[in-house]
N, CA, C and O atoms as a Tripos MOL2 file, in Angstrom:
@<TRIPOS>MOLECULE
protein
  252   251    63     0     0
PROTEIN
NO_CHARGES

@<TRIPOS>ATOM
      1 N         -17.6900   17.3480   -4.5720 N.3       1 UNK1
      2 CA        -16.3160   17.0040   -4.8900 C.3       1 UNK1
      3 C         -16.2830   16.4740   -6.3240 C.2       1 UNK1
      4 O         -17.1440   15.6870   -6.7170 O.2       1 UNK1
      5 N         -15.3710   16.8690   -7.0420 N.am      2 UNK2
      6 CA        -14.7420   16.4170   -8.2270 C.3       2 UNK2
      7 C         -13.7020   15.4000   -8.3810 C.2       2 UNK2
      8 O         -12.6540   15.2730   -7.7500 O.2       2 UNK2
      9 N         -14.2980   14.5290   -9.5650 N.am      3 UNK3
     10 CA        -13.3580   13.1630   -9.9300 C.3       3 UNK3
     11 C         -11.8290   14.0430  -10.3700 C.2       3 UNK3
     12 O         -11.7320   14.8020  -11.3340 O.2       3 UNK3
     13 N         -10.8480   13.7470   -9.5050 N.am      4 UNK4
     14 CA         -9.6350   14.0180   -9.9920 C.3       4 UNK4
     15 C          -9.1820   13.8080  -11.1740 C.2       4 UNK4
     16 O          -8.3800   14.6900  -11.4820 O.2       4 UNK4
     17 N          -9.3320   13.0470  -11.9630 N.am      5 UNK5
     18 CA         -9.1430   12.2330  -13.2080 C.3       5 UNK5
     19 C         -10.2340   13.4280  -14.7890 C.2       5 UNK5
     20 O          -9.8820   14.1230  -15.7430 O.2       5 UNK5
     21 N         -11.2430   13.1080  -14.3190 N.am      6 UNK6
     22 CA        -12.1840   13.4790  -15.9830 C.3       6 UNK6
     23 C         -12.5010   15.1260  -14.9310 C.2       6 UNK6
     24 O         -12.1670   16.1850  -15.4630 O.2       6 UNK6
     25 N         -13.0710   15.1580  -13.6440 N.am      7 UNK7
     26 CA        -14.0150   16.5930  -13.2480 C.3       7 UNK7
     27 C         -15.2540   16.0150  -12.8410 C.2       7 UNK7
     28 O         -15.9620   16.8000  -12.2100 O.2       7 UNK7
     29 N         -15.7500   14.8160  -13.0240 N.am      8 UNK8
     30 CA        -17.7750   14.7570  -13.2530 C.3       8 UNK8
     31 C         -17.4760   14.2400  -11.4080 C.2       8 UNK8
     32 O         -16.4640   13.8960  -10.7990 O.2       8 UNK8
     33 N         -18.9290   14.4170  -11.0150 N.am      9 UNK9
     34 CA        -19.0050   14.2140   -9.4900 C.3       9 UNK9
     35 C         -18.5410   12.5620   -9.1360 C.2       9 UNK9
     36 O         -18.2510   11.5660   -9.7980 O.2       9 UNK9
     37 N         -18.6500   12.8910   -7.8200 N.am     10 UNK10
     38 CA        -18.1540   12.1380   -7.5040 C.3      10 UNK10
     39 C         -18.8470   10.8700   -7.3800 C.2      10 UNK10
     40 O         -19.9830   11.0440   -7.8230 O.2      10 UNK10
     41 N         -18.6180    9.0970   -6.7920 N.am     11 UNK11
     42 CA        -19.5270    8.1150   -6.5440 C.3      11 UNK11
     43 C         -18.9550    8.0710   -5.3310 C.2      11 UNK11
     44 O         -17.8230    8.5070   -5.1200 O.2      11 UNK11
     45 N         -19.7670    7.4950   -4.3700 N.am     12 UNK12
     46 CA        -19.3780    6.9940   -2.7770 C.3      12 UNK12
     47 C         -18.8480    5.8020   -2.8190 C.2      12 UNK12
     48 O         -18.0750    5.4610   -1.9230 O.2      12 UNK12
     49 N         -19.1950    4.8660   -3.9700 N.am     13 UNK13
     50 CA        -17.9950    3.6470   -4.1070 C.3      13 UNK13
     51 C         -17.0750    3.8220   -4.2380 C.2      13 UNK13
     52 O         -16.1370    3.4120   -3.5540 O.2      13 UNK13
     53 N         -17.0390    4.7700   -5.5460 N.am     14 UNK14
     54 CA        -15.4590    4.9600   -5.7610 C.3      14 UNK14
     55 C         -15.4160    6.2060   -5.2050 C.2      14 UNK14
     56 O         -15.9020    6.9580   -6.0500 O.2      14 UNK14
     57 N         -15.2020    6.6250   -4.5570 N.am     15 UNK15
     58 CA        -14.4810    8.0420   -4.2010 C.3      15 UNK15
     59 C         -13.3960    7.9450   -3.9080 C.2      15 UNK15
     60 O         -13.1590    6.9630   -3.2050 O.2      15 UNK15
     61 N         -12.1740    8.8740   -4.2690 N.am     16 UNK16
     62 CA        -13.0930   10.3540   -4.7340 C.3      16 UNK16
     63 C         -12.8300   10.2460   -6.0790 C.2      16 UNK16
     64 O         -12.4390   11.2800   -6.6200 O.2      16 UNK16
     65 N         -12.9840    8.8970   -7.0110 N.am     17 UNK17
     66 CA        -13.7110    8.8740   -8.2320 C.3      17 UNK17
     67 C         -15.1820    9.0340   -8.7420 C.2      17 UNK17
     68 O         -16.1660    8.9190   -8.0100 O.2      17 UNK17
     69 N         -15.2200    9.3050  -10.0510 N.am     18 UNK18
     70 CA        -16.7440    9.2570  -10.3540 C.3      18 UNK18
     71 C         -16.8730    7.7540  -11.2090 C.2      18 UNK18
     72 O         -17.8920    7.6280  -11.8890 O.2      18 UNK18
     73 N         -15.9890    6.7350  -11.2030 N.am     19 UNK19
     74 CA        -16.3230    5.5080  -11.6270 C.3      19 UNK19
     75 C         -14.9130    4.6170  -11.6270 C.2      19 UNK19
     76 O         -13.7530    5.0280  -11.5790 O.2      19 UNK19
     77 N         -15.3620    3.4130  -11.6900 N.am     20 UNK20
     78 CA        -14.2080    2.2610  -11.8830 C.3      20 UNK20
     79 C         -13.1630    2.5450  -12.4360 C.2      20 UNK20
     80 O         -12.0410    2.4000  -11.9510 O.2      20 UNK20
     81 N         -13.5100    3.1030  -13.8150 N.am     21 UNK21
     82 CA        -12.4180    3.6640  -14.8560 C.3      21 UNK21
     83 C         -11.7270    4.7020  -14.7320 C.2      21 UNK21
     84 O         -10.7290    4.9380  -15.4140 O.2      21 UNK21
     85 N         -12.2450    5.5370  -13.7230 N.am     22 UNK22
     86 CA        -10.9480    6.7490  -13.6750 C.3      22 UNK22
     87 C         -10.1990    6.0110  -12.3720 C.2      22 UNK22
     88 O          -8.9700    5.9580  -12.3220 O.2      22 UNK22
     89 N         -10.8540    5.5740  -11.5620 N.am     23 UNK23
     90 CA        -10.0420    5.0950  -10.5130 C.3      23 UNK23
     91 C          -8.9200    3.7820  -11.0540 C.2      23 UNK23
     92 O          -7.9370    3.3910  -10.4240 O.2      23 UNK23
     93 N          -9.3120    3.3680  -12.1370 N.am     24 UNK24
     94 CA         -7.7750    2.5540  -12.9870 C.3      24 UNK24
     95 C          -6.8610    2.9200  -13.3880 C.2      24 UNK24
     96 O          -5.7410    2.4090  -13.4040 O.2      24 UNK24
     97 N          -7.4910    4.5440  -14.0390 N.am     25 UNK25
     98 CA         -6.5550    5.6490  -14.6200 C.3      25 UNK25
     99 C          -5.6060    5.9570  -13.9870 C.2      25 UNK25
    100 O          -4.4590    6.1750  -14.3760 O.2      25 UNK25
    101 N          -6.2830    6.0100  -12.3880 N.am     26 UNK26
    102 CA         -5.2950    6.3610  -11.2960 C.3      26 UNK26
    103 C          -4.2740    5.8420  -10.9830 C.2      26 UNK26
    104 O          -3.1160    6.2440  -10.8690 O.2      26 UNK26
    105 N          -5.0560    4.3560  -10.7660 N.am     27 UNK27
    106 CA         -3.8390    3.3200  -10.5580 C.3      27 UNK27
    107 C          -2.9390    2.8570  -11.5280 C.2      27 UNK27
    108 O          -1.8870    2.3120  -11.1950 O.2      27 UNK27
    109 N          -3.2010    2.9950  -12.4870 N.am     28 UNK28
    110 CA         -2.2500    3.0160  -14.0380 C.3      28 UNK28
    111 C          -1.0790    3.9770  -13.5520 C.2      28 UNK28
    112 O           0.0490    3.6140  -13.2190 O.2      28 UNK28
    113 N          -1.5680    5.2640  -13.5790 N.am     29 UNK29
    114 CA         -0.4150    5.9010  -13.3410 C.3      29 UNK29
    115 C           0.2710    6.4940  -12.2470 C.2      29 UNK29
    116 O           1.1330    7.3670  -12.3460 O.2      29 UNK29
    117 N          -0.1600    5.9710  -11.1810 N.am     30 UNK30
    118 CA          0.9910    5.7820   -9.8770 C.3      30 UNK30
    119 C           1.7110    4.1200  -10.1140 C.2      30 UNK30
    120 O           2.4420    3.6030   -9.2700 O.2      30 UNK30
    121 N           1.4120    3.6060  -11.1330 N.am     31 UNK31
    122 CA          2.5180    2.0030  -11.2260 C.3      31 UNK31
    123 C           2.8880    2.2620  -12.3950 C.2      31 UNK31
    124 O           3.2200    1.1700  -12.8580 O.2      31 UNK31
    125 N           3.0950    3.3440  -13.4620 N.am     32 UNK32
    126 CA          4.0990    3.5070  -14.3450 C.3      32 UNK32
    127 C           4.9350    4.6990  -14.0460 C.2      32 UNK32
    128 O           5.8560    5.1160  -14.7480 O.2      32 UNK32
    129 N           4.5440    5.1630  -13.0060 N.am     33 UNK33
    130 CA          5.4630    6.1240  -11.9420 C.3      33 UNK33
    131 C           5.4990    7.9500  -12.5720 C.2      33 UNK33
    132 O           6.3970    8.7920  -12.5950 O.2      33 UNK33
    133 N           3.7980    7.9620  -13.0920 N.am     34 UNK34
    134 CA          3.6920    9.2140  -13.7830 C.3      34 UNK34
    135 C           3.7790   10.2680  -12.4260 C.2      34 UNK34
    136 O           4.5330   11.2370  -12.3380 O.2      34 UNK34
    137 N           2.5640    9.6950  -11.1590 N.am     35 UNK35
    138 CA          3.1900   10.4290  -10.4700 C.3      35 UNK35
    139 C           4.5140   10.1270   -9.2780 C.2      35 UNK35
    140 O           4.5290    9.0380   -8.7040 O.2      35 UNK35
    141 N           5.7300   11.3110   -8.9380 N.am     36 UNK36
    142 CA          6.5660   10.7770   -8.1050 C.3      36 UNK36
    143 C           6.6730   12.6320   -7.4820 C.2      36 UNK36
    144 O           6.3970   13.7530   -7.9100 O.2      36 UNK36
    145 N           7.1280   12.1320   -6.5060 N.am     37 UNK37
    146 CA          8.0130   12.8650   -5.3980 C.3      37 UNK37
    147 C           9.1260   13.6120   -5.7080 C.2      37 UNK37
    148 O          10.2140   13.0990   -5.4480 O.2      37 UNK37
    149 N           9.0970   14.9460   -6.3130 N.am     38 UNK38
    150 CA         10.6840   15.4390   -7.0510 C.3      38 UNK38
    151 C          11.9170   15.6240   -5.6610 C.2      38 UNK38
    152 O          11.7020   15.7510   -4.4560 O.2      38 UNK38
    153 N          12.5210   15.6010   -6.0130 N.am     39 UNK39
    154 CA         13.5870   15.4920   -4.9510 C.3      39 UNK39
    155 C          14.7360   16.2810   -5.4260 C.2      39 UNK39
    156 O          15.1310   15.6240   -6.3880 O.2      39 UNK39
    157 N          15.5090   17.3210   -5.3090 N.am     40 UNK40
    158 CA         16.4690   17.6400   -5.6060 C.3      40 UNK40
    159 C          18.0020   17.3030   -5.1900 C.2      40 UNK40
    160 O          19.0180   17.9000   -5.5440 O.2      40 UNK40
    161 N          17.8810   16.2020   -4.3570 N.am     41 UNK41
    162 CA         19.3630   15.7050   -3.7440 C.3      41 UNK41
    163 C          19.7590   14.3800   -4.9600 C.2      41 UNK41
    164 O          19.0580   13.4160   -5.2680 O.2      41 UNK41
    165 N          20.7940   14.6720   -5.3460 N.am     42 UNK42
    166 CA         21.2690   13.4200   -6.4580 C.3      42 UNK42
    167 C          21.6460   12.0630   -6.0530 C.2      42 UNK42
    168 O          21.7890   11.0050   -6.6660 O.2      42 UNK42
    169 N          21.7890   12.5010   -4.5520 N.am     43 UNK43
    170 CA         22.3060   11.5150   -4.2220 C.3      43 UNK43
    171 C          21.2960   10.0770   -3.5330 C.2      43 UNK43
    172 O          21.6360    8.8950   -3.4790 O.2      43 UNK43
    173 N          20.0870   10.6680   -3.1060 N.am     44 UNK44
    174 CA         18.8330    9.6240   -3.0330 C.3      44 UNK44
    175 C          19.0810    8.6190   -3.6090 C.2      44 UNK44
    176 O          19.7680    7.8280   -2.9630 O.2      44 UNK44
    177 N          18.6930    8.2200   -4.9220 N.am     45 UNK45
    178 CA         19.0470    7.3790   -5.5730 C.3      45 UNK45
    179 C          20.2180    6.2380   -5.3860 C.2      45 UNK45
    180 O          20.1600    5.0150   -5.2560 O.2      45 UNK45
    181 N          21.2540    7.1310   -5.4290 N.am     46 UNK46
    182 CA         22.2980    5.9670   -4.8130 C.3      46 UNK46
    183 C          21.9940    5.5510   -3.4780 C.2      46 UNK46
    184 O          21.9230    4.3250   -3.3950 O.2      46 UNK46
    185 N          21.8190    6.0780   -2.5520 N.am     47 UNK47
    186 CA         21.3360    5.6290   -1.5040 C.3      47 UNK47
    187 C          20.7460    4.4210   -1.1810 C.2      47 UNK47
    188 O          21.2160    3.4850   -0.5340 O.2      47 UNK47
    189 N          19.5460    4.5600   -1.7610 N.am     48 UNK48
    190 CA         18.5060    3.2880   -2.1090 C.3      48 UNK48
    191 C          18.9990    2.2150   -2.8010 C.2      48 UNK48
    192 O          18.9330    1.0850   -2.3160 O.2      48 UNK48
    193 N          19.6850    2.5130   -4.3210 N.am     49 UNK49
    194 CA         20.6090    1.2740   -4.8970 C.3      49 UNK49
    195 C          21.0830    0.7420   -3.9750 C.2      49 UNK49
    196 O          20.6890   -0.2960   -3.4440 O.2      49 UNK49
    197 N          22.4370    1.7310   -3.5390 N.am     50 UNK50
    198 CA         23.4010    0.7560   -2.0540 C.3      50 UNK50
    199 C          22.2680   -0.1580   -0.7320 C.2      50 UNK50
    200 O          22.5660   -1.1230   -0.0280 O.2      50 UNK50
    201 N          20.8810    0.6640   -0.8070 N.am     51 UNK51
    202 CA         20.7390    0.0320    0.4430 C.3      51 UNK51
    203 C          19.9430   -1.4030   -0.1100 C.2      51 UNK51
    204 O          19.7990   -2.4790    0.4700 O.2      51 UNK51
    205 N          19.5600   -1.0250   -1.2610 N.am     52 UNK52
    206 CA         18.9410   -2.5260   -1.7380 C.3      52 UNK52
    207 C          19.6780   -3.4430   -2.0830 C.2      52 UNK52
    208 O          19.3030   -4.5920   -1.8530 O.2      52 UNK52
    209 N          20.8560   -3.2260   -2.6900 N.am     53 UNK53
    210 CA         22.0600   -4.4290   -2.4260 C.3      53 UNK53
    211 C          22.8290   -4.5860   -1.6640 C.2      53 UNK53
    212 O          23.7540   -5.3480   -1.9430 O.2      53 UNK53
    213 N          22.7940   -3.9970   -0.4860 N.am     54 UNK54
    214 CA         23.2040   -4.6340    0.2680 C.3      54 UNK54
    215 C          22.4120   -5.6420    1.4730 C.2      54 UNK54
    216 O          22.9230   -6.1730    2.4590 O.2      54 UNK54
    217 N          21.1270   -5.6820    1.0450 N.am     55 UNK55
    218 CA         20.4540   -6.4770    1.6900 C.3      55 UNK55
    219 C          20.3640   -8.0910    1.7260 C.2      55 UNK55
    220 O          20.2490   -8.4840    0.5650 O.2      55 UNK55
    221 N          20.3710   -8.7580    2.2940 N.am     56 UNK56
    222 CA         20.2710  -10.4570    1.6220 C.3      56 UNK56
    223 C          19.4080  -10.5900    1.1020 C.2      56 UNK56
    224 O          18.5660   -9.7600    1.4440 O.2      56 UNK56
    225 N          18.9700  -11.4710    0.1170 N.am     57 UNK57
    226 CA         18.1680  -11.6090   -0.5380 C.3      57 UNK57
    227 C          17.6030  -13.2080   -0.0120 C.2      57 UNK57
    228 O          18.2630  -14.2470    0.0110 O.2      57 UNK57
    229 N          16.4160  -13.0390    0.3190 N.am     58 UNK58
    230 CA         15.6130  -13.4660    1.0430 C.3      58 UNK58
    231 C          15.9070  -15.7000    0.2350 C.2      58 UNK58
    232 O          15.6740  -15.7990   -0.9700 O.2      58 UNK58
    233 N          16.1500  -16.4540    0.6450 N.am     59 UNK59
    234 CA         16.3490  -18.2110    0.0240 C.3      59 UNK59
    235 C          14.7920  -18.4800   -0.7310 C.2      59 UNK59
    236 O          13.7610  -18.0780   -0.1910 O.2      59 UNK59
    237 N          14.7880  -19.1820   -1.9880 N.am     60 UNK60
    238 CA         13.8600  -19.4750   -2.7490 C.3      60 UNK60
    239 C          13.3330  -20.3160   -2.1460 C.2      60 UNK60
    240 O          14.2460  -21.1420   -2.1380 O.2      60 UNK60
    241 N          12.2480  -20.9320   -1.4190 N.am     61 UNK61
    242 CA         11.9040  -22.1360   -0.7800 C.3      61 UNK61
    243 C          10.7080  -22.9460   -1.6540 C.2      61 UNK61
    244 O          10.3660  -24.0930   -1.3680 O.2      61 UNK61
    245 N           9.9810  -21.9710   -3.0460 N.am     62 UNK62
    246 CA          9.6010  -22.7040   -3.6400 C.3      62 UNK62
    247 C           9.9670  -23.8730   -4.5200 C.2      62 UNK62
    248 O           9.1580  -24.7300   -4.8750 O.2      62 UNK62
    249 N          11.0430  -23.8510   -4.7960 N.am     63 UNK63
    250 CA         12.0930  -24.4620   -5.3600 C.3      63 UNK63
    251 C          12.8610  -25.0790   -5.3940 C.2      63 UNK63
    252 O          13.5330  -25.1720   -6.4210 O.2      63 UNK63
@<TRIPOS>BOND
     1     1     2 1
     2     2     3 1
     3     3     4 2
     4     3     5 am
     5     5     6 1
     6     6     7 1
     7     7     8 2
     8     7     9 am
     9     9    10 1
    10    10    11 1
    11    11    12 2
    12    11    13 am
    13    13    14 1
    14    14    15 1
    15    15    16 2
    16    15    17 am
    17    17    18 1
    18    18    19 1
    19    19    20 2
    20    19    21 am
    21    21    22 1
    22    22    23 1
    23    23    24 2
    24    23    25 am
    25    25    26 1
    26    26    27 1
    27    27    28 2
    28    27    29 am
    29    29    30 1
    30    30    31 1
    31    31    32 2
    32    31    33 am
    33    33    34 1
    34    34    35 1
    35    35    36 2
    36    35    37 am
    37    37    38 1
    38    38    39 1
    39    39    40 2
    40    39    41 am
    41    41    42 1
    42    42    43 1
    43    43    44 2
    44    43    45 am
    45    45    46 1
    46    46    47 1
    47    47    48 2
    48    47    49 am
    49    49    50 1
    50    50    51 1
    51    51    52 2
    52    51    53 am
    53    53    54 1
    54    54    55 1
    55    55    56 2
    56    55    57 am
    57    57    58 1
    58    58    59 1
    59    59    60 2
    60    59    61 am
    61    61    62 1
    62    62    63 1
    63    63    64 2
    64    63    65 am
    65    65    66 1
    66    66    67 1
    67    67    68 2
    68    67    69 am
    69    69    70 1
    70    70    71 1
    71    71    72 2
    72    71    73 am
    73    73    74 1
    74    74    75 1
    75    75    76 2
    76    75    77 am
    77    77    78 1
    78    78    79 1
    79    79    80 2
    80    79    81 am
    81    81    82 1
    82    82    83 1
    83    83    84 2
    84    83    85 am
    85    85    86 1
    86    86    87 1
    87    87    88 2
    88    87    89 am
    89    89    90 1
    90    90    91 1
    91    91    92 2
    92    91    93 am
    93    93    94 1
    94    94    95 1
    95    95    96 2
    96    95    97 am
    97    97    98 1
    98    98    99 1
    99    99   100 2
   100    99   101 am
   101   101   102 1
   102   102   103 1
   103   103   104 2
   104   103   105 am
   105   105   106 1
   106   106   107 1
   107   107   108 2
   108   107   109 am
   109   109   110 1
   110   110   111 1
   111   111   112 2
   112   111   113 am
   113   113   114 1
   114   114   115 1
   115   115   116 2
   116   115   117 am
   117   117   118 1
   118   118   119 1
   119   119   120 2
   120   119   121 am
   121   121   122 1
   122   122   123 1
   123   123   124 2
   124   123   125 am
   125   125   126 1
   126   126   127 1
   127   127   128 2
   128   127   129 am
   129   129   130 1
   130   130   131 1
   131   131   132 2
   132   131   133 am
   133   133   134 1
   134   134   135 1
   135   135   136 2
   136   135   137 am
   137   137   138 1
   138   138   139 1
   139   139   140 2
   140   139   141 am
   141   141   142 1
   142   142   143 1
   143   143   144 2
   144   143   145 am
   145   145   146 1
   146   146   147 1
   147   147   148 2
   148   147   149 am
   149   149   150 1
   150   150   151 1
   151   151   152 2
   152   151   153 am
   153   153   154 1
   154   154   155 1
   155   155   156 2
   156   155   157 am
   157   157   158 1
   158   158   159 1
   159   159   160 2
   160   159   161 am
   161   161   162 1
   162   162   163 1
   163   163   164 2
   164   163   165 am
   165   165   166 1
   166   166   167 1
   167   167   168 2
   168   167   169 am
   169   169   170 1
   170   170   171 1
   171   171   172 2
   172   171   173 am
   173   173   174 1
   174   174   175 1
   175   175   176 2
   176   175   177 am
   177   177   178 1
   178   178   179 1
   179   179   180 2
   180   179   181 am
   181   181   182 1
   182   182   183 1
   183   183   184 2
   184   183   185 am
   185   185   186 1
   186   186   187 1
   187   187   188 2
   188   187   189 am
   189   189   190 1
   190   190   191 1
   191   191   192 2
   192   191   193 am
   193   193   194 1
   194   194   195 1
   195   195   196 2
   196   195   197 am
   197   197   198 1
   198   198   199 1
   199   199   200 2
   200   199   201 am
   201   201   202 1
   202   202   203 1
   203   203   204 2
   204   203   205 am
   205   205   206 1
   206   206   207 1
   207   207   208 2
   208   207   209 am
   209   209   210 1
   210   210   211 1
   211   211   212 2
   212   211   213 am
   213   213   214 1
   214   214   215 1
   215   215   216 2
   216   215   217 am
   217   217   218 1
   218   218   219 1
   219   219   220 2
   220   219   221 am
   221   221   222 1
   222   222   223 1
   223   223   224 2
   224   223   225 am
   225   225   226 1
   226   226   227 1
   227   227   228 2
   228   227   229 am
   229   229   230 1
   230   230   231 1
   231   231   232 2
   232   231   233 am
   233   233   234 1
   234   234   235 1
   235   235   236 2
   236   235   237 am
   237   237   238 1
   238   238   239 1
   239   239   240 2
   240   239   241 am
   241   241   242 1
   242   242   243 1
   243   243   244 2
   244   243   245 am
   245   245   246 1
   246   246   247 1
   247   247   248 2
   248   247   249 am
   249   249   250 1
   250   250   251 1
   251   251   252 2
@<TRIPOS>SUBSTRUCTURE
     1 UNK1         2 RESIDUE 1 A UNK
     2 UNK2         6 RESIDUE 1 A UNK
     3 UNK3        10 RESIDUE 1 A UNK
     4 UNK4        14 RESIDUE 1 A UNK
     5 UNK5        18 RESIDUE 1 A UNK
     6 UNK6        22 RESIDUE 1 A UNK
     7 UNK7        26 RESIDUE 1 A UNK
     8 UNK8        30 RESIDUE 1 A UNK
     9 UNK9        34 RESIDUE 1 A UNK
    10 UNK10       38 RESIDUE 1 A UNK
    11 UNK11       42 RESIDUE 1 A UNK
    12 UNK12       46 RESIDUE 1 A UNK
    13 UNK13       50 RESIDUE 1 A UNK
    14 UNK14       54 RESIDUE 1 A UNK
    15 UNK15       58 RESIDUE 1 A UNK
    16 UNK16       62 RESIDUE 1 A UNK
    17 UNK17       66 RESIDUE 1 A UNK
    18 UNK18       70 RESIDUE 1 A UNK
    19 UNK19       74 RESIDUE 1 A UNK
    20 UNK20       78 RESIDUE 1 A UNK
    21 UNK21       82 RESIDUE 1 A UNK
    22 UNK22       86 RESIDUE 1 A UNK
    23 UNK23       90 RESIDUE 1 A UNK
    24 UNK24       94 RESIDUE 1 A UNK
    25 UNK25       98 RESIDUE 1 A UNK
    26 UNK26      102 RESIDUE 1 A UNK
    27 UNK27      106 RESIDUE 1 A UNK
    28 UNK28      110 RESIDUE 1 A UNK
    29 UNK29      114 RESIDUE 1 A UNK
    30 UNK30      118 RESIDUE 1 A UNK
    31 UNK31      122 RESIDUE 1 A UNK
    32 UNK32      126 RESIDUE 1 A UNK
    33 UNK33      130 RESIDUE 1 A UNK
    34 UNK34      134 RESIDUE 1 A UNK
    35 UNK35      138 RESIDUE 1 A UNK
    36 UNK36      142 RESIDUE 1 A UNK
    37 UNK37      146 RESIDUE 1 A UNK
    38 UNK38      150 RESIDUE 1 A UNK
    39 UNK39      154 RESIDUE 1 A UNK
    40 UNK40      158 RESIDUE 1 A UNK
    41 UNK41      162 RESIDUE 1 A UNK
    42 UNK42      166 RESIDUE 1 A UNK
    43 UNK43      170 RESIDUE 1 A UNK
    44 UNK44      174 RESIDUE 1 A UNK
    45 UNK45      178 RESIDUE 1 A UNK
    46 UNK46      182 RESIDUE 1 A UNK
    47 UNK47      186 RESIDUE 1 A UNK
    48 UNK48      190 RESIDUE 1 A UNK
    49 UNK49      194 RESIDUE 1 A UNK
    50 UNK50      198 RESIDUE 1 A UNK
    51 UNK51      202 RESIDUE 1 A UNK
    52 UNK52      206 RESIDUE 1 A UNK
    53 UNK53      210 RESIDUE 1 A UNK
    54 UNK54      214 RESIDUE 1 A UNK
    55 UNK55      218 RESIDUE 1 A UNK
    56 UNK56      222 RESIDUE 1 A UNK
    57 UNK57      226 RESIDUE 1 A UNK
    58 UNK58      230 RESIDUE 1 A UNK
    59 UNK59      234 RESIDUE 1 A UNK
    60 UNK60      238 RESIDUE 1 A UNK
    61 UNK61      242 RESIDUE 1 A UNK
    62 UNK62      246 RESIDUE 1 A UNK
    63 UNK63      250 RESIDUE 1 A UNK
């Protein structure tokens, strides 16, 4: 198996990376949202807005 990221084999720690650093690469870019889910309905989006405000928002109790 091949490191998704560079190609070089794989490690059994990191799999299915071949090291620490591509497996950051990874996680870098599923949290700047390089990869996503295409969706062709426009309306998703609003969906989710409406359903996230209309939720309560949970009381600060640290505070």
């Amino acid at each position: 198996m091949s490191c998704p990221i560079c190609g070089k084999d794989t490690r059994a720690e990191v799999r299915p990376f071949c090291s620490k650093r591509c497996s950051d690469v990874d996680l870098g870019r599923w949290l700047t949202g390089h990869y996503a889910v295409p969706s062709d309905d426009p309306d998703d989006i609003e969906a989710a807005l409406e359903a996230a405000q209309s939720r309560p928002r949970p009381d600060d109790k640290l505070h």
